[in-house]
C-alpha positions, 0 to 999 in steps of 0.5 A: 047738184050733189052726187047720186048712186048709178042704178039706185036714185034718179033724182036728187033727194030720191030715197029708197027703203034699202041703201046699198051698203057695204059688204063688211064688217058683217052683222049690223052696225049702226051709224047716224046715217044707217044701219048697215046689215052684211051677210055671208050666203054665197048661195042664197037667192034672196036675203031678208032683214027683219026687224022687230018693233016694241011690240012685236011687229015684223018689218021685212027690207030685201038685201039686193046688193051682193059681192063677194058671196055677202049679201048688204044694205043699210037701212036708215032709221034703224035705232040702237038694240032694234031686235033684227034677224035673217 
């Protein structure tokens, strides 16, 4: 059986729209994978990534994860130059 993320899947082949992800480097990089987002906001509640499609449409993925005042997560299937923002 493989490994599961304490707190974030329960079942093998469980997903999630938004991974934990890493707290560094900041910004977006990408990955086969995912694509990691990492921001500084030590005083922020909530973060939000908002990525935008060919046409304009707005899709919005919360970042839960916190440590260290940057807030993370990776987003899979994210495609190289996707327009995002904060």
């Amino acid at each position: 059986m493989a490994y599961v993320t304490p707190g974030t899947w329960h079942h093998e082949g469980e997903t999630v729209p938004v991974w934990p992800g890493r707290n560094y480097p900041l910004g977006a990089t990408w990955s086969v994978e995912a694509t990691n987002f990492a921001v500084y906001a030590p005083r922020a509640t909530t973060v939000w990534v908002c990525l935008f499609d060919d046409h304009g449409t707005e899709s919005r993925h919360e970042l839960t994860e916190h440590s260290l005042g940057v807030w993370h997560g990776a987003i899979p299937s994210v495609a190289i130059g996707a327009c995002y923002g904060y």
